[in-house]
C-alpha positions in Angstrom: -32.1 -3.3 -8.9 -28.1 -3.0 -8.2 -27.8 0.7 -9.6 -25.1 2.4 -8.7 -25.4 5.6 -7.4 -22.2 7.0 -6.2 -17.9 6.2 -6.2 -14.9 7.2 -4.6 -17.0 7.4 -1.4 -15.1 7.3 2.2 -16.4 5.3 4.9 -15.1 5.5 8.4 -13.9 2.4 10.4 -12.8 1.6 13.6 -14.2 0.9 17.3 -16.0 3.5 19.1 -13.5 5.3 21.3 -10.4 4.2 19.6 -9.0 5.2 16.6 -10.9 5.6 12.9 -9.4 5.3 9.7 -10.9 6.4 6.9 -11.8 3.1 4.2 -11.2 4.9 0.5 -13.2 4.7 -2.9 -16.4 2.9 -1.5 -19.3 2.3 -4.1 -22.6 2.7 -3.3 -25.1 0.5 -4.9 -28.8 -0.4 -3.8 -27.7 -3.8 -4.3 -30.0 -5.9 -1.5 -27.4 -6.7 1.1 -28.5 -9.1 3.8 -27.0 -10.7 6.8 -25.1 -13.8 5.1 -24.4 -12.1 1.8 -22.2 -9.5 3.4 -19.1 -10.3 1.5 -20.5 -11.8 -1.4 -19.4 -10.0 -5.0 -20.9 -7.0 -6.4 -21.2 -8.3 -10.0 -21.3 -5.8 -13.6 -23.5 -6.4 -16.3 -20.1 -8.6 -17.8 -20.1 -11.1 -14.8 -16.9 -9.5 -14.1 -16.3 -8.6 -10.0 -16.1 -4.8 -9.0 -16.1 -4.7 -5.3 -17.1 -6.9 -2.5 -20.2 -6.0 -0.6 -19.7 -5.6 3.1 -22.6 -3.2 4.8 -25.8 -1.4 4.0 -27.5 1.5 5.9 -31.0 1.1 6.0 -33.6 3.4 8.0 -36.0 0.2 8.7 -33.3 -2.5 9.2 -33.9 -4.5 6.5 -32.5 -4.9 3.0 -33.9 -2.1 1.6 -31.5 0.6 1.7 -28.0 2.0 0.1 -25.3 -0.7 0.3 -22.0 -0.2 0.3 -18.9 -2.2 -1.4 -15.1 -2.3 -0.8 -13.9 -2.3 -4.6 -11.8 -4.2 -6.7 -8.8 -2.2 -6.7 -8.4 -2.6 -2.9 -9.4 -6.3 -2.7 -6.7 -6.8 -5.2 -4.1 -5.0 -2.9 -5.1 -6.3 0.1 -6.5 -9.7 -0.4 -2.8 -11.2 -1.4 -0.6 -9.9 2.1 -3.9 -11.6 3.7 -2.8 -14.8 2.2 1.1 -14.6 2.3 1.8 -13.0 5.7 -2.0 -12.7 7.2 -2.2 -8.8 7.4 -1.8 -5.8 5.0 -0.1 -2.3 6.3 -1.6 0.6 5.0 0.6 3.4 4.6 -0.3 6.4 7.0 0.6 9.9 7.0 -0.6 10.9 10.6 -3.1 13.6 9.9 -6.6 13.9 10.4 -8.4 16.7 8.1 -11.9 17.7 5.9 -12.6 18.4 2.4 -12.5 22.2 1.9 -16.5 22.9 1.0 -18.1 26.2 0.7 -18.0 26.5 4.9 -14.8 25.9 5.4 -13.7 28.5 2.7 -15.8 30.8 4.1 -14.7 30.2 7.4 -11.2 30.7 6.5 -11.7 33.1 4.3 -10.3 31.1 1.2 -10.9 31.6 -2.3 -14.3 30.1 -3.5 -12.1 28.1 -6.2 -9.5 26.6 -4.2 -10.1 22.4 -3.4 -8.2 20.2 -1.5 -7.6 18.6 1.9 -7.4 20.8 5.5 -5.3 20.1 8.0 -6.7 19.8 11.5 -4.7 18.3 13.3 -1.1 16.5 13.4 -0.3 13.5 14.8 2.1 13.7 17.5 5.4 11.8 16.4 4.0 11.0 13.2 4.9 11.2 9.6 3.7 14.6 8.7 4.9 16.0 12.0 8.0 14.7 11.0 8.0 16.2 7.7 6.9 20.1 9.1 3.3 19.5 8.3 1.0 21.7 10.8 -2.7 21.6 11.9 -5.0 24.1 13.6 -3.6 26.3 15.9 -7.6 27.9 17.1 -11.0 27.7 16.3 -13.4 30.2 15.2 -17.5 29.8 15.1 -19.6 29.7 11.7 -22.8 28.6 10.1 -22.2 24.5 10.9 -20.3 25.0 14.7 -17.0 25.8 15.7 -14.3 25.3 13.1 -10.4 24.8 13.5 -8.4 26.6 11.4 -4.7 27.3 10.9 -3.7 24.5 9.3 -2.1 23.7 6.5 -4.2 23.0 3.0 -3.0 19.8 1.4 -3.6 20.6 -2.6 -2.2 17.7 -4.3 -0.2 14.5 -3.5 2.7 13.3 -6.1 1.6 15.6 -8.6 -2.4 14.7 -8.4 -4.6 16.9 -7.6 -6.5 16.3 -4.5 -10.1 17.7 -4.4 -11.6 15.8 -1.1 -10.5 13.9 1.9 -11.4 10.6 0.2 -8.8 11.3 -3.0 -6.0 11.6 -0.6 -6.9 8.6 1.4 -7.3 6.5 -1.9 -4.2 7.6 -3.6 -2.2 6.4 -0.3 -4.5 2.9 -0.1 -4.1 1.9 -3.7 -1.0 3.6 -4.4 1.3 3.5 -1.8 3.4 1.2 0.6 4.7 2.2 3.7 8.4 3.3 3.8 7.7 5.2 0.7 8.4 8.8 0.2 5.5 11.0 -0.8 5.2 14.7 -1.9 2.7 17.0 -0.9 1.6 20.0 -2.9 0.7 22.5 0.6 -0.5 25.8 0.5 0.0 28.4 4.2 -0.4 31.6 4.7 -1.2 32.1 0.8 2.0 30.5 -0.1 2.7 26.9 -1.7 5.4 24.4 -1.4 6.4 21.0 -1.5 6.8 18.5 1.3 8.4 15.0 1.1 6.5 12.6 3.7 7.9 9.2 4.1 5.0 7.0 4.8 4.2 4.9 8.3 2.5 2.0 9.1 -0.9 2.7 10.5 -1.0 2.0 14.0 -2.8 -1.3 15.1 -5.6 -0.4 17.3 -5.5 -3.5 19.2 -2.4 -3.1 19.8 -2.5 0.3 21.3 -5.1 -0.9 23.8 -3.2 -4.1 25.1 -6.5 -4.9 26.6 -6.4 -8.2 28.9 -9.3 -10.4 29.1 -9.9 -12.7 32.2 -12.7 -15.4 32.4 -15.3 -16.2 29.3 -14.5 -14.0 26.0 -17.4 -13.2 23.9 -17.6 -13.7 20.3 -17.6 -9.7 19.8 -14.6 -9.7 21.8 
């Protein structure tokens, strides 16, 4: 019936066994979403276009299930350095992290109020290295598994606050440009500062692999 049910979802993307990213401020919708239609516009009640429709999880394989849509927002970012110089660099900060939930605070023993983003780990020779950023430096065991902690707690980026991994993520897509100079709100060891981050290129994952291909190549290749 096309309702939707959530926003500002995050959606990881990538190949198995190479690098993920994580795709910011996804809507979910129970739009039908079929092979073909992947793509297509997700429509409001104006006619006007909010997103454009591109997967669906669904326990029987068919349309029935939750769909998901790349918004507007993005599409208007991205769509244009397809056209003029066929490809788009998102900005990258070199960190991979979680949403502080009840768990984690727990785990770390951090106040029950306190949101924002936790560091796990750094990227070697990557922006927030670079900028005196650190991850984990052990793990300890809770509820959910083993959990690294350590890290720095990312609190706010360019003055907004930053409540889960998927703000953070869509304030650099739709916000930001590589070469540009952020500033992180970071709280360690009970203490908070500010850290200036100038933005990368997000590495291209075919490129990393350099991958040669001899004889037929597949369509999935």
């Amino acid at each position: 019936t096309g309702i939707v049910s959530a926003i500002g979802r995050g959606m990881p993307v990538g190949d198995l066994g190479s690098s993920t990213y994580t795709l910011p401020e996804i809507i979910q919708t129970d739009a039908a979403i079929n092979p073909g239609n992947s793509g297509g516009p997700l429509l409001n009640l104006a006619g006007e276009v909010v997103g454009v429709n591109f997967a669906i999880e669904s326990a029987v394989r068919a349309n029935s299930g939750v769909g998901f849509t790349i918004p507007s927002a993005i599409v208007d970012r991205v769509v244009p350095a397809l056209i003029k110089d066929g490809k788009f660099d998102y900005p990258y900060l070199g960190l991979s992290g979680r949403t502080i939930d009840s768990d984690v605070a727990q785990a770390l023993d951090l106040p029950n109020t306190l949101t924002g983003v936790y560091v796990a780990e750094v990227v070697a020779d990557g922006p927030s290295e670079a900028a005196g950023l650190q991850g984990s430096t052990r793990s300890v065991r809770n509820n959910t598994g083993e959990l690294a902690t350590g890290g720095d707690i990312v609190t706010a980026i360019d003055g907004e606050p930053v409540r889960r991994f998927e703000e953070l993520v869509g304030y650099l897509v739709t916000k930001t440009s590589p070469g540009q100079t952020v500033t992180l709100t970071v709280l360690r060891d009970n203490e908070e500062f500010a850290v200036d981050v100038v933005l990368g290129s997000r590495p291209n994952a075919t490129a990393t692999r350099q991958r040669e291909a001899s004889g037929p190549v597949s369509p999935r290749e």
